[in-house]
PLY file of the C-alpha trace (Angstrom):
ply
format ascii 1.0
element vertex 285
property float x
property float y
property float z
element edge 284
property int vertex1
property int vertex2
end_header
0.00 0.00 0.00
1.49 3.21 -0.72
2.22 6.03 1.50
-0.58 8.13 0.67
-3.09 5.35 0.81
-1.81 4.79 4.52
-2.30 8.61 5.55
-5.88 8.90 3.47
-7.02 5.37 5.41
-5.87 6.78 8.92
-7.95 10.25 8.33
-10.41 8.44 7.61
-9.97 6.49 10.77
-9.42 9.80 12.62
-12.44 11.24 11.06
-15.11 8.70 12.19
-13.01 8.43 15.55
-14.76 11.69 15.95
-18.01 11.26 14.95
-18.42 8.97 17.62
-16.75 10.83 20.35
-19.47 11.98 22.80
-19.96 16.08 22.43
-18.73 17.52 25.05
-21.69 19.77 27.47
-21.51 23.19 27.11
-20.35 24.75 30.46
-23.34 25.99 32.19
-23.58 29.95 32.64
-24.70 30.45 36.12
-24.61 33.92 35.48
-27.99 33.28 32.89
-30.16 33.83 35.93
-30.97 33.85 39.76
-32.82 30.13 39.31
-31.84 26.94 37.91
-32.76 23.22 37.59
-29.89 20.91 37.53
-30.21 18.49 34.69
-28.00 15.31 35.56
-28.44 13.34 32.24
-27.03 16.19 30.27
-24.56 17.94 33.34
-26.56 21.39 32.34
-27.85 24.02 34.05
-31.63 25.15 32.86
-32.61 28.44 33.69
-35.94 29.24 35.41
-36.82 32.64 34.14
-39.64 33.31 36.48
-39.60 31.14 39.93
-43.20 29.79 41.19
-43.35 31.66 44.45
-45.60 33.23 46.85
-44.27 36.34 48.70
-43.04 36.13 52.62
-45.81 38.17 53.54
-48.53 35.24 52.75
-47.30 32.37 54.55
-49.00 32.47 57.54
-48.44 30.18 60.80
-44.82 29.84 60.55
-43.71 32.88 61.58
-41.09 31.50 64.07
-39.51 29.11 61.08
-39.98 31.98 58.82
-37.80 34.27 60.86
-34.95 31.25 61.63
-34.56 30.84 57.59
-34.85 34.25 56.17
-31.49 35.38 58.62
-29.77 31.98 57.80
-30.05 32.63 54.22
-29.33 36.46 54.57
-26.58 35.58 56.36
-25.49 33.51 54.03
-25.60 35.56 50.99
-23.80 38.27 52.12
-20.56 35.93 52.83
-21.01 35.24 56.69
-21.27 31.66 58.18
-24.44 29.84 57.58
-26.25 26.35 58.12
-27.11 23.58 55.90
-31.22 23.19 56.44
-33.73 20.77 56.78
-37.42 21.89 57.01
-39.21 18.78 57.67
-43.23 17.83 58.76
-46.69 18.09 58.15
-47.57 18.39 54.65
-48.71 21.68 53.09
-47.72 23.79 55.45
-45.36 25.86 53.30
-41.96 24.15 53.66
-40.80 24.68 49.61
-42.89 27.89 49.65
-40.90 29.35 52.39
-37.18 28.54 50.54
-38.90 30.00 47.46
-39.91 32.51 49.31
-36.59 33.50 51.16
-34.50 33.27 47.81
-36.71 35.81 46.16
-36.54 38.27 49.38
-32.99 38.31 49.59
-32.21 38.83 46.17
-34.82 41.91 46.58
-32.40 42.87 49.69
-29.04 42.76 48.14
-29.80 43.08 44.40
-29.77 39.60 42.72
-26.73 37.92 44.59
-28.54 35.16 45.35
-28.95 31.36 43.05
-31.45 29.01 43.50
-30.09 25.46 42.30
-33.13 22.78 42.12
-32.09 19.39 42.27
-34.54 16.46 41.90
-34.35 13.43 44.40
-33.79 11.12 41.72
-30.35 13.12 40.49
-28.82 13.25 44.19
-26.04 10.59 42.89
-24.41 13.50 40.57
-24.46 16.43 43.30
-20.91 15.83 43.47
-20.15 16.56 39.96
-22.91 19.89 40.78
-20.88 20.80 43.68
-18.20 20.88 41.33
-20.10 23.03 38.53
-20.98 25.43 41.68
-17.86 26.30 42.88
-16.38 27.16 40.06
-18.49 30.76 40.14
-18.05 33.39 42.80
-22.12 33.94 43.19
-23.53 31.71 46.25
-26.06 29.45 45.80
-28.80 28.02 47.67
-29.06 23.78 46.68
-32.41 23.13 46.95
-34.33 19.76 47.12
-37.49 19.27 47.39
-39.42 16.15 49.06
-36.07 14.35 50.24
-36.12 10.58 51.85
-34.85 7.27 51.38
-36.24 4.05 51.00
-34.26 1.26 52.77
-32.16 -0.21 50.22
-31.14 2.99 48.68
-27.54 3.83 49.46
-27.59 7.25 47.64
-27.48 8.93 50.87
-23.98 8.20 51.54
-23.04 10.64 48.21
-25.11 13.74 50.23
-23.92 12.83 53.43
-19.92 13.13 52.16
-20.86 16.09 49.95
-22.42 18.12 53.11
-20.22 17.64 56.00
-17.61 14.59 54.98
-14.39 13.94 51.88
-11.04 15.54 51.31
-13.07 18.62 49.83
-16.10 18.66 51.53
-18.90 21.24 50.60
-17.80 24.43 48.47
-17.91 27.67 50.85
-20.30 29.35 48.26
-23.13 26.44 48.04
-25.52 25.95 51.24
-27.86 23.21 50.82
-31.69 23.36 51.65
-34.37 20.26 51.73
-37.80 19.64 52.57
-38.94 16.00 53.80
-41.96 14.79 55.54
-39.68 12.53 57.87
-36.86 14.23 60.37
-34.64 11.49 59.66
-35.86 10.94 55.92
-36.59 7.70 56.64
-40.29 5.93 57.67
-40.45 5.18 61.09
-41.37 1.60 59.98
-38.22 1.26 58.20
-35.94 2.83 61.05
-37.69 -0.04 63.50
-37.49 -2.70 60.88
-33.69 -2.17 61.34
-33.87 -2.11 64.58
-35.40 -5.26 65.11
-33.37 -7.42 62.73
-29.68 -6.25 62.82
-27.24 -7.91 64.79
-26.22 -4.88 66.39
-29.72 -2.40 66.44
-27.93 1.13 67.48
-25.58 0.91 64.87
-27.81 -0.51 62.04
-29.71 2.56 61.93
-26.76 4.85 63.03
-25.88 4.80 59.63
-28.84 6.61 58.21
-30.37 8.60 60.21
-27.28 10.77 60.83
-27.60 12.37 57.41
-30.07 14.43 58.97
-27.01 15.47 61.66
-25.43 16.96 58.80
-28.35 20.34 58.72
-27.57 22.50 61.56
-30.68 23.66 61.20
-33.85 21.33 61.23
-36.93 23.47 61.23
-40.15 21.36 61.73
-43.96 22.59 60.43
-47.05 21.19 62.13
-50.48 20.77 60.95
-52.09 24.00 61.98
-55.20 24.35 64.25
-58.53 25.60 62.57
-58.34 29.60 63.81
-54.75 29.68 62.41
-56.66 27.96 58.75
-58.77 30.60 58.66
-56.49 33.30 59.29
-54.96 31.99 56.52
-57.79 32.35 54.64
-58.53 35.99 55.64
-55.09 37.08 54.82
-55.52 35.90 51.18
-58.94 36.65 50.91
-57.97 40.71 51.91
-55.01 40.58 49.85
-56.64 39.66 46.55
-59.91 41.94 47.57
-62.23 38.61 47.24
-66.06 39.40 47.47
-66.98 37.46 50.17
-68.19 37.91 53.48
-66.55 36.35 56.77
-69.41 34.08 57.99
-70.11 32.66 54.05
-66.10 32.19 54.41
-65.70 30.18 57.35
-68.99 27.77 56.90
-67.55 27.19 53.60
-63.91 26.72 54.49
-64.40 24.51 57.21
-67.06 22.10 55.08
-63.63 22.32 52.78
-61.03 20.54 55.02
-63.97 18.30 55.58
-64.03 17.43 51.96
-59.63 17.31 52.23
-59.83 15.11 55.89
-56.92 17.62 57.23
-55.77 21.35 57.59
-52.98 23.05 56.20
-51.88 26.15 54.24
-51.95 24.61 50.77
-55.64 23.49 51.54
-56.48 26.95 52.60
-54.94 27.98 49.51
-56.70 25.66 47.10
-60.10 27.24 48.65
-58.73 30.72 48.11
-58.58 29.71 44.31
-62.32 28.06 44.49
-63.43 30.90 45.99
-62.19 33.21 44.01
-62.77 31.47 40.24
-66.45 31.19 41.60
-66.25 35.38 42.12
-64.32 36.15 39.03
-61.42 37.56 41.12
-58.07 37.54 39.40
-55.24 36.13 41.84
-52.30 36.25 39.79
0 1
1 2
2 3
3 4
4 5
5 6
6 7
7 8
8 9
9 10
10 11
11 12
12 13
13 14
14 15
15 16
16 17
17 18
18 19
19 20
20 21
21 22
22 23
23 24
24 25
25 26
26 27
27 28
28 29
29 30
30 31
31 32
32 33
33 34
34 35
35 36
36 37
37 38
38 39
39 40
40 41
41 42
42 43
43 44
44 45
45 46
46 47
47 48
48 49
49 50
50 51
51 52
52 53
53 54
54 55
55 56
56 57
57 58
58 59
59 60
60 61
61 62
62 63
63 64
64 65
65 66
66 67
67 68
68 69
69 70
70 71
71 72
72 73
73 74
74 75
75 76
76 77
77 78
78 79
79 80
80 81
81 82
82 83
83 84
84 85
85 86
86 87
87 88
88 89
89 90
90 91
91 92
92 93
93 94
94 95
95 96
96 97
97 98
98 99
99 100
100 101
101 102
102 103
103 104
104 105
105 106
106 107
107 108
108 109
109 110
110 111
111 112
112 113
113 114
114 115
115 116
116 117
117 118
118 119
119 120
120 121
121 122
122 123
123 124
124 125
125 126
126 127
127 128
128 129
129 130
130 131
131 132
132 133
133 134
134 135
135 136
136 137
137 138
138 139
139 140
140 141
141 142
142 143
143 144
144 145
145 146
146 147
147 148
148 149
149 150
150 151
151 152
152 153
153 154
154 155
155 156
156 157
157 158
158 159
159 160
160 161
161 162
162 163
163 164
164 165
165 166
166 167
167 168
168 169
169 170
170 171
171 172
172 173
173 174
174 175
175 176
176 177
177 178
178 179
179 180
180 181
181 182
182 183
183 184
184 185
185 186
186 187
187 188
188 189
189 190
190 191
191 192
192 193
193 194
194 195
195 196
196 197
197 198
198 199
199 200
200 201
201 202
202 203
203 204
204 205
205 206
206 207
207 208
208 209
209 210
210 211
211 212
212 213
213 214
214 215
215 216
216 217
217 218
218 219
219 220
220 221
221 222
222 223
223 224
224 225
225 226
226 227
227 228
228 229
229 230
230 231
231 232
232 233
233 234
234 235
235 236
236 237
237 238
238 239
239 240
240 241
241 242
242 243
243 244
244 245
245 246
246 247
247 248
248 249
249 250
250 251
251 252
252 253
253 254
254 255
255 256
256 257
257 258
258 259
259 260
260 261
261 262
262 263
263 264
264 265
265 266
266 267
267 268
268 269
269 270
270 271
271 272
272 273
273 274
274 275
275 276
276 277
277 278
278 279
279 280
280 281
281 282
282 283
283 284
């Protein structure tokens, strides 16, 4: 074969070498926004140009939480020491809202410094390679996720627990991270006394996860709220958007409606704010 035979074959070779060569992902701009979502099957950053959130001022009953979060995170943003933070309990009582709702009043506070990372419980196993993306920008970021826990055979807590307090390089100074979870420990209590009952040694079969939730220095918990706090609720939203409707129609109503629901909490009192004001024509947007 002659020499120029051999050189067209091997750039031919070379050529197709690269065709199949994965392309590499774009570097993700955190500076396209104040909000992402993390996207782990592509390693990309997708930019939320409006966030879903309610302002501080309507979430009602969790003023003591409220207060606890908002300094942590303003702390936080403005370079000082800050916790990691777990806002667990009763459903619908505002936990996401109130993260939503802190990023947006800090970046109102100190003019956009603030990111909002989202990271779904199913892409936990690639917040290292996140943490990684993070630190390479000089803007802090809040890691959010929402709805956190663990079943009993899934070992994916280990990566979060070495990513938040644990490793060589533990967790960037500019990233805090912030999840919501029904369950203190993230765990049933059916599976936490399952492995209780059948280990060997019980202390230390569960040792090993329920200390992820030692890692949050800060674990705010939210309670099912009591009907006069519901209705306050209620009122607050129902001055706020002017709704036509008197207090007595209101409260028979709203009270028939967590009947209808079997419990209490502030995203039941908000669904009736939204029946109540589609059936008067009031705009709530």
């Amino acid at each position: 074969m002659s020499k120029e035979k051999i050189v067209e074959q091997l750039k031919r070779i070379a050529d197709s070498l690269d065709r199949l060569a994965p392309t590499k992902a774009a570097e993700p701009d955190i500076n396209a926004g104040n909000a992402f979502v993390w996207q782990a099957e592509s390693n990309s950053l997708r930019v939320i140009p409006k966030v879903n959130h309610v302002g501080m001022s309507m979430l009602h009953g969790i003023d003591r939480v409220k207060d606890i979060l908002l300094d942590n995170t303003m702390r936080f943003a403005k370079g000082l020491p800050a916790n990691n933070a777990l806002l667990w309990g009763a459903r619908g009582m505002g936990k996401s809202s109130l993260v939503k709702a802190a990023h947006a009043l800090v970046n109102e506070k100190l003019d956009d410094t603030l990111v909002l990372v989202e990271i779904h419980r199913e892409d936990i196993p690639s917040l290292p390679l996140l943490m990684q993306v993070l630190q390479r920008t000089e803007r802090r970021c809040v890691l959010f996720c929402d709805d956190l826990s663990f079943d009993s055979d899934d070992s994916t807590y280990k990566s979060l627990k070495t990513v938040l307090d644990g490793g060589l390089e533990g967790r960037p100074s500019n990233v805090i991270f912030y999840a919501t979870s029904n369950r203190r420990h993230m765990m049933r209590r059916d599976m936490i006394e399952n492995e209780r009952a059948t280990a060997i040694m019980p202390s230390e079969a569960i040792e090993e996860k329920v200390s992820l939730s030692d890692r949050f220095g800060l674990w705010l918990g939210f309670h099912s709220c009591s009907q006069d706090e519901y209705l306050e609720m209620i009122r607050r939203y129902i001055k706020h958007y002017k709704i036509p409707i008197s207090d007595e129609e209101m409260v028979a109503e709203a009270i028939e409606w967590t009947r209808t629901r079997g419990s209490r909490s502030g995203r039941v009192a908000w669904q009736y704010v939204q029946d109540i004001a589609g059936r008067t024509e009031t705009a709530i947007e």
